[in-house]
N, C-alpha and C positions, 0 to 999 in steps of 0.2 A: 850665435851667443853674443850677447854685450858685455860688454868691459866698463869698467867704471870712468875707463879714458875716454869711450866712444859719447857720455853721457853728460848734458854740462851741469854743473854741480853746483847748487848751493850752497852760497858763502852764510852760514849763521853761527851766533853763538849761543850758548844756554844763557848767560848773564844780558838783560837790556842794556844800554848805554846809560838810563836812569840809574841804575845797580851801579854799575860799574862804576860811574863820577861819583855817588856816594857811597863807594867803598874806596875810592883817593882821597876824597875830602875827610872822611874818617883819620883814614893811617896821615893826611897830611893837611891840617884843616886851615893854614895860609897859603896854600898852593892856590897859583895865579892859573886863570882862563887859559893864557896859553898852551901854559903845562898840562892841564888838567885835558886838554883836547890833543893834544900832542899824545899822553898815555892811552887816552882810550882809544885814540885813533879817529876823533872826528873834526869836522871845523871849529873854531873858535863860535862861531855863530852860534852852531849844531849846540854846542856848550853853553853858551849864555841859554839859547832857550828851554835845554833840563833843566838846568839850574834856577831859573824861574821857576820852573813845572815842580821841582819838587820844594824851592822856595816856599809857593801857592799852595802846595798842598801840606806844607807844617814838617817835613823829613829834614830839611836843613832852616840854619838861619843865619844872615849873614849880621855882620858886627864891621865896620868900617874900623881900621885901625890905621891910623896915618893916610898914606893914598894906597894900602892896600885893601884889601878883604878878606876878614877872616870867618870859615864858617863851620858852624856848629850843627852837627846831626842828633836829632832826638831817637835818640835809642829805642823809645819808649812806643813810638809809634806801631802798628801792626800793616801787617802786608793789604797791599787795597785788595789784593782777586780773594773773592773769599773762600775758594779754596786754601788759601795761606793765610789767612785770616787769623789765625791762630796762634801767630806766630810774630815777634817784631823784630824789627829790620836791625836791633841791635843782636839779635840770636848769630842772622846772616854774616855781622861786621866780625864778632866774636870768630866764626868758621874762618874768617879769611887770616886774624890776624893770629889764632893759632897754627895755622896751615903754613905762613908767611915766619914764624917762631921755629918750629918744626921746621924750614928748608936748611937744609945745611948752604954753605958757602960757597958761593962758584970761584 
């Protein structure tokens, strides 16, 4: 009989790393590169290049403000797979920062 110890286990999450950085940029839309990879847990690199990808694809937009960057997520947009299609990515931001409203305090 196997055990779930004897088995090596896949590290995944339900949310991509795309989702995820545009759900920090939402709840924190000056939040710097570092930070932003630091929270999701990937490299600074790994972070510039979503943040291009969904740059390029119209889900964020960035705005230079001093020598920062500040950026803006279009609510408005719908999910690419068209299974979700149906849906925009402002319904997803809504779920997080009610959920995030809802936590009580540690």
């Amino acid at each position: 009989m196997s055990t779930p110890e004897s088995h090596d286990v896949r590290r995944w999450t339900l949310l991509t790393n795309h989702a995820r950085l545009m759900l920090l940029i939402a709840k924190q839309p000056g939040i710097k590169i570092k930070d932003l990879a630091i929270a999701a847990g990937v490299t600074e690199r790994t972070a510039q290049a979503i943040l291009k990808d969904l740059e390029v694809a119209g889900y964020i937009s960035k705005q230079k403000v001093g020598r920062q960057n500040k950026y803006t997520v279009d609510h408005a947009l719908p999910f690419r797979h068209p299974a979700e299609s149906d849906h925009n990515v402002g319904e997803l931001i809504e779920i997080f920062q009610v959920l995030t409203r809802d936590k009580p305090a540690a």
